[in-house]
DSSP file (Angstrom, degrees, kcal/mol; ACC not computed):
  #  RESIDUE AA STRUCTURE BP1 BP2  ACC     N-H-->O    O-->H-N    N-H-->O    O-->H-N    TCO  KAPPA ALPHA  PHI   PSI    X-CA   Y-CA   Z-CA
    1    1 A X    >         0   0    0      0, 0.0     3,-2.8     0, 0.0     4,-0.1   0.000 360.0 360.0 360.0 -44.5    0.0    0.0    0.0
    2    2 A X  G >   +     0   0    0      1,-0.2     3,-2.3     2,-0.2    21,-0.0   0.847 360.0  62.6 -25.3 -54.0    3.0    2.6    0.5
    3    3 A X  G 3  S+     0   0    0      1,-0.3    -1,-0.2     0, 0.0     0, 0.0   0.552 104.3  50.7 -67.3  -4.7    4.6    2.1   -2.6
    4    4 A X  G <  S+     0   0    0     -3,-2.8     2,-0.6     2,-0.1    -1,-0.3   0.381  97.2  84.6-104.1  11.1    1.0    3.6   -4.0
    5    5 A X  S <  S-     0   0    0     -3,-2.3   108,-0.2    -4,-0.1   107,-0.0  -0.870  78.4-137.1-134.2 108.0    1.3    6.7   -1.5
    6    6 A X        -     0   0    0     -2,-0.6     2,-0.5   106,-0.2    -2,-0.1  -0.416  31.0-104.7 -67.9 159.9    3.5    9.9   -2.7
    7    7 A X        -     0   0    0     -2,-0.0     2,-0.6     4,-0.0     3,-0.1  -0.813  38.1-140.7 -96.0 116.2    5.9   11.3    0.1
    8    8 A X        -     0   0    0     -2,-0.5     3,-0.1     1,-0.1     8,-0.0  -0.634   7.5-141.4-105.9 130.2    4.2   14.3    1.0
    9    9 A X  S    S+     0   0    0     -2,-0.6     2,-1.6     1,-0.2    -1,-0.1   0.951  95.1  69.8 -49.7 -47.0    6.5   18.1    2.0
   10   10 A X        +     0   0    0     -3,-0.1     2,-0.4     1,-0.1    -1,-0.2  -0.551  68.8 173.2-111.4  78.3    4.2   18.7    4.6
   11   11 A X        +     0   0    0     -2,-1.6     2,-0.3     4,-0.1    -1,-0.1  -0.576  17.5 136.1 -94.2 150.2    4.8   16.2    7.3
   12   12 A X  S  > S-     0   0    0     -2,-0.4     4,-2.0    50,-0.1    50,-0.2  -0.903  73.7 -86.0-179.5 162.6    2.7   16.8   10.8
   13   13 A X  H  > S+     0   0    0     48,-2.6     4,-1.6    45,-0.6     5,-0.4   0.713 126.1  52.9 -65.7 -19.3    0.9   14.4   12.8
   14   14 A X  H >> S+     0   0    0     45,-0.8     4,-2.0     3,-0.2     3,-0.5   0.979 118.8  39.4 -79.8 -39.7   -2.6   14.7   10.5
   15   15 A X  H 34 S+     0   0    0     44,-0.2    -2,-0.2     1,-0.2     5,-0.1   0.905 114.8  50.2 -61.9 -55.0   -0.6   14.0    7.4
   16   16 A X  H 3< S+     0   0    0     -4,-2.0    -1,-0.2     2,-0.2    -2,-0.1   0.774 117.2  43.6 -32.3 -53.0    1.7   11.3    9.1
   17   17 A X  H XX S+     0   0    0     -4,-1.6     4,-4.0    -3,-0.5     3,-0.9   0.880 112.6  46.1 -92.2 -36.4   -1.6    9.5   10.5
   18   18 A X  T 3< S+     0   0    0     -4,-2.0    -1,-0.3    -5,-0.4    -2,-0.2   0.634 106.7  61.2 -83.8  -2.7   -3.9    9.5    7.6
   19   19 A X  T 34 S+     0   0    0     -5,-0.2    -1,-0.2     3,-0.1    -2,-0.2   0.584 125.7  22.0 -88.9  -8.2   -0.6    8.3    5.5
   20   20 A X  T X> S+     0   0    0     -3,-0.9     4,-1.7    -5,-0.1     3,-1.0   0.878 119.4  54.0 -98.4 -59.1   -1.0    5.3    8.0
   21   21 A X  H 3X S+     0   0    0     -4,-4.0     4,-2.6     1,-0.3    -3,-0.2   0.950 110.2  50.5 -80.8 -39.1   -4.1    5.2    9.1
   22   22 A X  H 3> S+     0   0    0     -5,-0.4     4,-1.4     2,-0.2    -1,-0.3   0.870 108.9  54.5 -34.3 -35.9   -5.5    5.1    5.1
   23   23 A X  H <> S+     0   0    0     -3,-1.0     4,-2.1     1,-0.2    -1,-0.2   0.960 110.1  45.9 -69.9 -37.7   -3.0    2.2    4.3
   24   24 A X  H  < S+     0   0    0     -4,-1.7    -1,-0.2     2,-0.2    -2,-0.2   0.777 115.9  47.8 -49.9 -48.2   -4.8    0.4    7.3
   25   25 A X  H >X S+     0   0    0     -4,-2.6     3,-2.8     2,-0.2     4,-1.3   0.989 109.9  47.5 -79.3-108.4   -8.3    1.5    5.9
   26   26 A X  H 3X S+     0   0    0     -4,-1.4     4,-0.7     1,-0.3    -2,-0.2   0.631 104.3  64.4 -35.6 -33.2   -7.8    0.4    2.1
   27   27 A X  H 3< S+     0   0    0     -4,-2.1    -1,-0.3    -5,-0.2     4,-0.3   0.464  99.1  52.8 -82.3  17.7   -6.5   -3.0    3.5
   28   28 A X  H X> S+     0   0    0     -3,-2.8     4,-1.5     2,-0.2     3,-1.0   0.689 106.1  52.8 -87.1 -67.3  -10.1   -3.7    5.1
   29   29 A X  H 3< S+     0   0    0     -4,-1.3    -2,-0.2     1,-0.3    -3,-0.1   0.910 118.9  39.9 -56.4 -15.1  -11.7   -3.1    1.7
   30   30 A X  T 3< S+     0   0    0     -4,-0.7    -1,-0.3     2,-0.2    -2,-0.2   0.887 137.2   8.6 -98.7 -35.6   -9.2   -5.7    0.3
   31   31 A X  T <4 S-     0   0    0     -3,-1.0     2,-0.2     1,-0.4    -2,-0.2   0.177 104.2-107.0-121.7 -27.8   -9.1   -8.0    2.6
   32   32 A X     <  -     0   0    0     -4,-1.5     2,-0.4    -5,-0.1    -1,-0.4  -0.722  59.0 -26.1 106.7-159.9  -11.9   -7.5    5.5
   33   33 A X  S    S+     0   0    0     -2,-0.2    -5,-0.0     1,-0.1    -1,-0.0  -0.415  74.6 118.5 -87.3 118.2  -12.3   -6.6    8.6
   34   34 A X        +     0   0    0     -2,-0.4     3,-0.4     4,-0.0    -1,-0.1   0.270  60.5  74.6-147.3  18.5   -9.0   -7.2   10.9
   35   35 A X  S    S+     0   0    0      1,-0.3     3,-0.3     2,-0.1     2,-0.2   0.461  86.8  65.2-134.7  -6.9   -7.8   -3.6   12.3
   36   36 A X  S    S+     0   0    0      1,-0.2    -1,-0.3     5,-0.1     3,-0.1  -0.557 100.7  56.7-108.8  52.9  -11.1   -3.3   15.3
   37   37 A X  S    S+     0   0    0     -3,-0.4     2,-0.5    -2,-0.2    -1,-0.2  -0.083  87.0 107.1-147.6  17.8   -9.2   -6.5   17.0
   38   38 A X  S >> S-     0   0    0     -3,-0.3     3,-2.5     1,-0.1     4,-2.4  -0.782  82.5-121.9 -95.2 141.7   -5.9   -4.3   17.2
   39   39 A X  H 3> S+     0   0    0     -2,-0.5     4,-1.5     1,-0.3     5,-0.2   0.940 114.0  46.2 -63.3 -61.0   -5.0   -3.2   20.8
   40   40 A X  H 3> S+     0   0    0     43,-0.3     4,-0.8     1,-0.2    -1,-0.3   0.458 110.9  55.8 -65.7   3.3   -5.1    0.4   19.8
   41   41 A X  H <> S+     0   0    0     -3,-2.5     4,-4.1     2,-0.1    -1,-0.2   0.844 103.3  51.2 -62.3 -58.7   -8.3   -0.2   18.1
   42   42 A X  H  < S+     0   0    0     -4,-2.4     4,-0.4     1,-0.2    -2,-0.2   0.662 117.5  42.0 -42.2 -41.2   -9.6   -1.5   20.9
   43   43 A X  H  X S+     0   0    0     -4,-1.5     4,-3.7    -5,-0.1    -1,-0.2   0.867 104.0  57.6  -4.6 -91.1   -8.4    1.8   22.7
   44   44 A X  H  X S+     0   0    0     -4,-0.8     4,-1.1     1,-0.2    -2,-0.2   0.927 106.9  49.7 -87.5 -53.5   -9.1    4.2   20.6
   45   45 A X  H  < S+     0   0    0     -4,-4.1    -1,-0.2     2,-0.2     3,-0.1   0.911 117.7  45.5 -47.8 -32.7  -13.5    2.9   20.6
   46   46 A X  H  4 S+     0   0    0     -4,-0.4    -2,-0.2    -5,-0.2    -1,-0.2   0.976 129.2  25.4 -51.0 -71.9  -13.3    3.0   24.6
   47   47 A X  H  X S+     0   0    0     -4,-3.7     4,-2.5     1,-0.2     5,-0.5  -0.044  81.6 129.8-107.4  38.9  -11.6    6.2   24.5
   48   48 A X  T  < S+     0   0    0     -4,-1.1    -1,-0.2     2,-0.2    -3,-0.1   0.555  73.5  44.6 -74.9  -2.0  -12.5    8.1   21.2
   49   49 A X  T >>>S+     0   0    0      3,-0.1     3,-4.0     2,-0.1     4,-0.7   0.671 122.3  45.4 -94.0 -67.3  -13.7   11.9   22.1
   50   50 A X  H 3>5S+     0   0    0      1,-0.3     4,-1.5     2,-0.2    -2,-0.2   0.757 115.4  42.2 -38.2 -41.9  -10.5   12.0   24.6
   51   51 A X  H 3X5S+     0   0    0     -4,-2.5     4,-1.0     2,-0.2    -1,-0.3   0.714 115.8  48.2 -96.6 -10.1   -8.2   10.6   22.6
   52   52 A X  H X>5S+     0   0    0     -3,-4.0     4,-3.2    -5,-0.5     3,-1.3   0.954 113.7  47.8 -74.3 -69.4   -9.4   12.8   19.2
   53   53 A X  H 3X5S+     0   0    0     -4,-0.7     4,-2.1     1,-0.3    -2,-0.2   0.951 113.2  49.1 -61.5 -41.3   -9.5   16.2   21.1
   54   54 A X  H 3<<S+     0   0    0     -4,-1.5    -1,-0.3    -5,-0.5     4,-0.2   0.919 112.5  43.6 -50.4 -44.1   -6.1   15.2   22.3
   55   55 A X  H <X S+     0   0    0     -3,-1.3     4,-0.6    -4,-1.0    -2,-0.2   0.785 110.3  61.9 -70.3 -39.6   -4.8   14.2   18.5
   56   56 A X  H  < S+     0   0    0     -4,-3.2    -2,-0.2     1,-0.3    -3,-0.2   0.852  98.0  56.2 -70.4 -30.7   -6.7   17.8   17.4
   57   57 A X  T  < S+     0   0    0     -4,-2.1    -1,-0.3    -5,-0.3     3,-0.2   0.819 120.3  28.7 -51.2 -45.4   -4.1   19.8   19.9
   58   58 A X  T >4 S+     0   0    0     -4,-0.2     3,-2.0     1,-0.1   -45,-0.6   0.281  87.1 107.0-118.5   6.5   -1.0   18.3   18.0
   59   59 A X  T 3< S+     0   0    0     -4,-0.6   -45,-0.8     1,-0.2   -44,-0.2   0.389  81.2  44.5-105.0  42.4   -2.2   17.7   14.4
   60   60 A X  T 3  S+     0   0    0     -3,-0.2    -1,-0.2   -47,-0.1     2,-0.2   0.109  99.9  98.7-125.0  24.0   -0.4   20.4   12.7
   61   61 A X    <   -     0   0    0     -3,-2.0   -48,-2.6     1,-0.1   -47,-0.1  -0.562  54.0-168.7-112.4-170.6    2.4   19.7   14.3
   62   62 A X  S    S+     0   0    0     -2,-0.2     3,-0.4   -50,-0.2    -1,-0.1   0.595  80.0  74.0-127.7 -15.4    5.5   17.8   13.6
   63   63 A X  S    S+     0   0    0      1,-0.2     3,-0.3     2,-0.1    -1,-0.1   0.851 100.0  46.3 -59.9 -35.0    7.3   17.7   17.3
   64   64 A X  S  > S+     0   0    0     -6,-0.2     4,-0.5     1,-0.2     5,-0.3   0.034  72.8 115.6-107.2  14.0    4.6   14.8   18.8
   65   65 A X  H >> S+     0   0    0     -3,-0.4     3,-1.2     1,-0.2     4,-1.1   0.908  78.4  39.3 -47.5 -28.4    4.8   12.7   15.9
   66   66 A X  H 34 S+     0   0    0     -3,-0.3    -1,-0.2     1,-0.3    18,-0.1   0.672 104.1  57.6-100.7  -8.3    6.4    9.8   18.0
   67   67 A X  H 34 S+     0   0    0      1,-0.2    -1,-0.3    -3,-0.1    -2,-0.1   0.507 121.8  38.6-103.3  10.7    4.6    9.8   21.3
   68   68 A X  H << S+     0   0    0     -3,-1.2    18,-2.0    -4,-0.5    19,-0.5   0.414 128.6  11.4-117.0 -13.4    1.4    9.2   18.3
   69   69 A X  S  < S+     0   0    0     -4,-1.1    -1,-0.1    -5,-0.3    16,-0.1  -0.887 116.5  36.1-144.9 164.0    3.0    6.8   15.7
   70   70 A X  S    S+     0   0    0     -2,-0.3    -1,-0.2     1,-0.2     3,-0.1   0.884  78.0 122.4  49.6  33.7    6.1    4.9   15.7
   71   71 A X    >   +     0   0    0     -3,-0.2     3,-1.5     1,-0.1    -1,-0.2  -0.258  14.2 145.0-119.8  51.1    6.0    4.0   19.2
   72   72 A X  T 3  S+     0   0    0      1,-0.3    11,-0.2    11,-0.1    -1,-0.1   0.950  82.1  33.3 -50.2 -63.6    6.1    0.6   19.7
   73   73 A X  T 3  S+     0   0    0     -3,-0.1    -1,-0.3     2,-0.0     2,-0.2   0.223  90.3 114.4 -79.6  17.5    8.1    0.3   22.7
   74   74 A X  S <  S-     0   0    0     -3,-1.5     9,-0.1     1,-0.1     2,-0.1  -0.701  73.8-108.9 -92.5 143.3    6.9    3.9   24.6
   75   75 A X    >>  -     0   0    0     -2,-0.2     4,-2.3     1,-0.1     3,-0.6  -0.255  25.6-104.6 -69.4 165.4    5.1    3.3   27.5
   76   76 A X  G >4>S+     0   0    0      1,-0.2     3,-0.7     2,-0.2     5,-0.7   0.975 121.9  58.1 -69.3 -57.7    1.3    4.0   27.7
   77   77 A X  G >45S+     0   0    0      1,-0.2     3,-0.5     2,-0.1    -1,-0.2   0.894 115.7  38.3 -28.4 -45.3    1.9    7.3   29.8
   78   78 A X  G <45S+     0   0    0     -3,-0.6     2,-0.5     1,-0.2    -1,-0.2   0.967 114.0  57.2 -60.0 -52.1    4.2    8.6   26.7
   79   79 A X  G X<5S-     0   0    0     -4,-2.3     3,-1.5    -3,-0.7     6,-0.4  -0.179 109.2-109.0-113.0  41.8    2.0    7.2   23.9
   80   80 A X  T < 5S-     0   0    0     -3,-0.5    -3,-0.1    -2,-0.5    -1,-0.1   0.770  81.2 -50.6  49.8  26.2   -1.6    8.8   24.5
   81   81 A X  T 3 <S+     0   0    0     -5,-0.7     2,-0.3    -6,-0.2    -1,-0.3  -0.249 129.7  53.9 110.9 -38.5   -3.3    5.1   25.9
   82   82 A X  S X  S-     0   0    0     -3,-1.5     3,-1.3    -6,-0.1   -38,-0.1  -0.856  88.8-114.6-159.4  95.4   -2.2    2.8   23.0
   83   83 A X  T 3  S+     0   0    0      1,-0.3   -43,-0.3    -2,-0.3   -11,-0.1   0.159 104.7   0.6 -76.1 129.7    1.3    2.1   21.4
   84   84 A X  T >> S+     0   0    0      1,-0.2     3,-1.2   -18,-0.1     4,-0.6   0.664  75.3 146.1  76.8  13.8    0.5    3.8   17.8
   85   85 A X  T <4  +     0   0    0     -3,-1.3     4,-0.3    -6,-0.4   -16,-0.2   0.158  50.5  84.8 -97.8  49.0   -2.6    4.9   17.9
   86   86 A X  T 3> S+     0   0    0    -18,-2.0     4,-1.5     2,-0.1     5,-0.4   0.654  93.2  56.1 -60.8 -43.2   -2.1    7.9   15.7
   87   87 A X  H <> S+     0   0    0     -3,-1.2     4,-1.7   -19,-0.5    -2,-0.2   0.814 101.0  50.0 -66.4 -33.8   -2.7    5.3   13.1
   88   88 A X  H  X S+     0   0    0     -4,-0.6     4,-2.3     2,-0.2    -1,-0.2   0.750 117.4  46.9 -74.2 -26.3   -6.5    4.0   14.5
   89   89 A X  H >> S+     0   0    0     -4,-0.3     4,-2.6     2,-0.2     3,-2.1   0.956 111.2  49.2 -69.5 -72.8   -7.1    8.3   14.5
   90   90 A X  H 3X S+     0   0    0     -4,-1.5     4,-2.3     1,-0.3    -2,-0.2   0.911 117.9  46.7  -1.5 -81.6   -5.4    8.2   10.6
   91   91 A X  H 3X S+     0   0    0     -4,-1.7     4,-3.1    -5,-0.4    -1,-0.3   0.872 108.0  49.0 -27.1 -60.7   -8.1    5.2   10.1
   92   92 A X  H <X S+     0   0    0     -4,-2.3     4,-3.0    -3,-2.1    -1,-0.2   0.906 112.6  47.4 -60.4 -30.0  -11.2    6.6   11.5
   93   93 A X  H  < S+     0   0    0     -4,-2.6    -1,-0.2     1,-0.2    -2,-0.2   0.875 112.1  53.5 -87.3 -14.1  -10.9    9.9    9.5
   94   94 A X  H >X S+     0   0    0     -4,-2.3     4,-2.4    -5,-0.2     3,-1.3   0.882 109.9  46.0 -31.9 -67.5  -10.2    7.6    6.4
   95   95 A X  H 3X S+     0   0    0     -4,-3.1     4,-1.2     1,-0.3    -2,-0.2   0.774 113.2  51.4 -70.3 -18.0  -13.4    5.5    6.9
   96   96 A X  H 3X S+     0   0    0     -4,-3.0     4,-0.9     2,-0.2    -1,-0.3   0.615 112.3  44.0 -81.6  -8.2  -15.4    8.6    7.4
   97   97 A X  H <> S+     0   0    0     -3,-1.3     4,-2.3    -5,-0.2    -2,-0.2   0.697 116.4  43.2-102.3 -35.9  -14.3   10.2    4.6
   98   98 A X  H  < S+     0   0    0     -4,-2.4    -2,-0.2     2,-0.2    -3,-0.2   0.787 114.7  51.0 -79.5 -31.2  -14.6    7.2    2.3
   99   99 A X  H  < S+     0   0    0     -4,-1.2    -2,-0.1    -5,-0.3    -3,-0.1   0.991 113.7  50.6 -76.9 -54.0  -18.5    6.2    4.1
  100  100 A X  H  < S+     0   0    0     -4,-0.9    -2,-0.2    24,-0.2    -1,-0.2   0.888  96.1  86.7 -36.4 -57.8  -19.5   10.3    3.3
  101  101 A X     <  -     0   0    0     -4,-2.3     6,-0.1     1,-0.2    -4,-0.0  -0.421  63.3-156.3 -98.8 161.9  -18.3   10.1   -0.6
  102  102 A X  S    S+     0   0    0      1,-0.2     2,-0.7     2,-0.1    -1,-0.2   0.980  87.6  66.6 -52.3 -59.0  -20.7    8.9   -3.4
  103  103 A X  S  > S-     0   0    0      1,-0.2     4,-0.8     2,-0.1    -1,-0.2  -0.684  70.6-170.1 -81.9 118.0  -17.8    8.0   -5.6
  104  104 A X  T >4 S+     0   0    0     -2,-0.7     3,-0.8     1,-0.3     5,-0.3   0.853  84.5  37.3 -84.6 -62.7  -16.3    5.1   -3.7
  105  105 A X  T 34 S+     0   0    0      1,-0.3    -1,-0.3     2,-0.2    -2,-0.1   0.450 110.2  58.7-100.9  19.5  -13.1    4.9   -5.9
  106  106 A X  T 3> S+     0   0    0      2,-0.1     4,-2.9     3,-0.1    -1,-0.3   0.761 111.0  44.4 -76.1 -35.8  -12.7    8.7   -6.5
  107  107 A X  T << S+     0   0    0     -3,-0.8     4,-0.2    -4,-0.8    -2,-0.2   0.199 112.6  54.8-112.9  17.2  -12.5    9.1   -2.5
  108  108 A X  T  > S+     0   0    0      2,-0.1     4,-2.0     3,-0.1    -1,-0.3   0.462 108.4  49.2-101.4 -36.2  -10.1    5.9   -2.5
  109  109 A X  H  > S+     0   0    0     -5,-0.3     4,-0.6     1,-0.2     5,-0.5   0.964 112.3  44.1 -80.0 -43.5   -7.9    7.6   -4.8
  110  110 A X  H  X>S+     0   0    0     -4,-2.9     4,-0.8     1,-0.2     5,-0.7   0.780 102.1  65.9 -90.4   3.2   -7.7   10.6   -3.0
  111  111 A X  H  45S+     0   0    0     -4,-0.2    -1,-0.2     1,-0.2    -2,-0.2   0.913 115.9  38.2 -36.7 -65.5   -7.2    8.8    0.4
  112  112 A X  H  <5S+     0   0    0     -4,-2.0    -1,-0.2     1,-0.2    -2,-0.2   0.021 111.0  46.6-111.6  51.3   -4.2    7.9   -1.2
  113  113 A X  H  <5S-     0   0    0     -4,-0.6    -1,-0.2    -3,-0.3    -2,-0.1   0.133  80.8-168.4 -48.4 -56.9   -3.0   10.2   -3.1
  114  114 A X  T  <5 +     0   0    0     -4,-0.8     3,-0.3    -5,-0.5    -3,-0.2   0.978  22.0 162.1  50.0  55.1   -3.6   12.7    0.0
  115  115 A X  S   <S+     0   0    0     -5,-0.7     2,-0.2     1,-0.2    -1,-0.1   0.792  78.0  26.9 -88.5  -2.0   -2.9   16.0   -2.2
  116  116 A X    >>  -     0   0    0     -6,-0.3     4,-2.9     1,-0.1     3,-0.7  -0.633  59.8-179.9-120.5  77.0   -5.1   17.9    1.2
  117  117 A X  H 3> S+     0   0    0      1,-0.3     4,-3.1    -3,-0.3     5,-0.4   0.909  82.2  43.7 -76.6 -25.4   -4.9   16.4    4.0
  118  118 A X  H 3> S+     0   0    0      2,-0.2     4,-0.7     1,-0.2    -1,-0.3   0.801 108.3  57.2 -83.6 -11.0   -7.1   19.0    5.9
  119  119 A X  H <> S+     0   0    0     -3,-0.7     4,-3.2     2,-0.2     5,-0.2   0.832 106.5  55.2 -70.6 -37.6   -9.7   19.3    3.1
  120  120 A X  H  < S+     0   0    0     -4,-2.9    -2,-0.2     1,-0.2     4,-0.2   0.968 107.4  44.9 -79.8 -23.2   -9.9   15.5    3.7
  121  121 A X  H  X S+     0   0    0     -4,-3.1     4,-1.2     2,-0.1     6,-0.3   0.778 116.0  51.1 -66.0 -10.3  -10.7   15.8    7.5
  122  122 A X  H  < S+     0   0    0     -4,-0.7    -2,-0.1    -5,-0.4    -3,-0.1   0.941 112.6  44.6 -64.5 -45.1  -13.2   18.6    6.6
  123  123 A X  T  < S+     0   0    0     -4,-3.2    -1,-0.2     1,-0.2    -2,-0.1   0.382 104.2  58.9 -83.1   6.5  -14.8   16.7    4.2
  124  124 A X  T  4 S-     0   0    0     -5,-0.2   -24,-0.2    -4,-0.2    -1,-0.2   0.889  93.1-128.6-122.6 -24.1  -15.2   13.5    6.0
  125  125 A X  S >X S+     0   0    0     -4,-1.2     4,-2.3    -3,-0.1     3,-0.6   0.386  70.1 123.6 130.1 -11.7  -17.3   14.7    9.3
  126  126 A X  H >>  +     0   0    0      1,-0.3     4,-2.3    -5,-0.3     3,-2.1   0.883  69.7  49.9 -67.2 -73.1  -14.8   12.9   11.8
  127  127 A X  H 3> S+     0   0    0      1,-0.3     4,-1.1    -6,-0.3    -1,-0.3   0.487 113.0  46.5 -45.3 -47.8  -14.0   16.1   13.9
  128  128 A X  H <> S+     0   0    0     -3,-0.6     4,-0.7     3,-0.2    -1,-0.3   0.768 119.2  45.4 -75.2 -42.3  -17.9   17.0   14.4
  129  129 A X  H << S+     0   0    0     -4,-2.3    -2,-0.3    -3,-2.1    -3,-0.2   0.885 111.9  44.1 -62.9 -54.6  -18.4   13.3   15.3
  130  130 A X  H >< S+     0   0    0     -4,-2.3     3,-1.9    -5,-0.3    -2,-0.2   0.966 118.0  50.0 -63.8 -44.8  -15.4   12.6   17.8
  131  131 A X  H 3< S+     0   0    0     -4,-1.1    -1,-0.2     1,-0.3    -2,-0.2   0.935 107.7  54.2 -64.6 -48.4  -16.3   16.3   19.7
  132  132 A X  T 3< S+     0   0    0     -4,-0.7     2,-0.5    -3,-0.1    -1,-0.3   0.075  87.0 100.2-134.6  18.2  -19.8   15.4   20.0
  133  133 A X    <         0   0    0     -3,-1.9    -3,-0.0     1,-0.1   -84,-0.0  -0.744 360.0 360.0 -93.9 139.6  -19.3   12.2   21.7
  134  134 A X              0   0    0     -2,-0.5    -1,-0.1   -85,-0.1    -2,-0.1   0.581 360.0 360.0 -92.9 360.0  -19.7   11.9   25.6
């Protein structure tokens, strides 16, 4: 799935997570459902307004990439609840984006592609959804 994903100038944690969390995303439609039995899946449903508003703080920046992604070994105090779950955020705002457009494989392409990443969290509803959870 990488190899189909241009390297984008404008790395920050929304760019970072939706370059992940999309690859994660597009290998569901290919394969099924496997990525809700992942421990920071598992997480991230428990804890999904906290852990959104938390992600929304840091995601144009490029300093907190590691304590959200790329953590394998950080302990859960460091790594926001769930080793990597920058990548389950990266997911959700992928499947919301993709459930919102008509054309299925236009919003696939530009999932990965990415040429906005903040037009695609506008456009996909996640942000209005995660805040408005209790």
């Amino acid at each position: 799935m990488h190899t189909q994903q241009p390297r984008h100038r404008t790395r920050n944690l929304l760019t970072a997570a939706l370059g992940e969390g999309v690859a994660d995303f597009a290998s569901e439609l290919a394969i099924g459902p496997w990525f809700a039995e992942t421990e920071r899946a598992r997480y991230g449903a428990v804890h999904e307004r906290d852990v959104w508003l938390d992600f929304r703080d840091e995601m144009m920046t490029d300093s907190t990439i590691n304590t959200w992604m790329y953590n394998g070994m950080v302990p859960a105090p460091r790594n926001h609840g769930a080793n990597d779950i920058g990548y389950w955020v990266g997911y959700r705002i992928a499947r919301a984006y993709y459930n919102r457009a008509a054309d299925k494989r236009a919003a696939l392409r530009e999932l990965i592609l990415l040429p906005d990443a903040d037009r695609v969290l506008r456009e996909s509803g996640y942000a209005e959804y995660a805040e408005g959870l209790k």
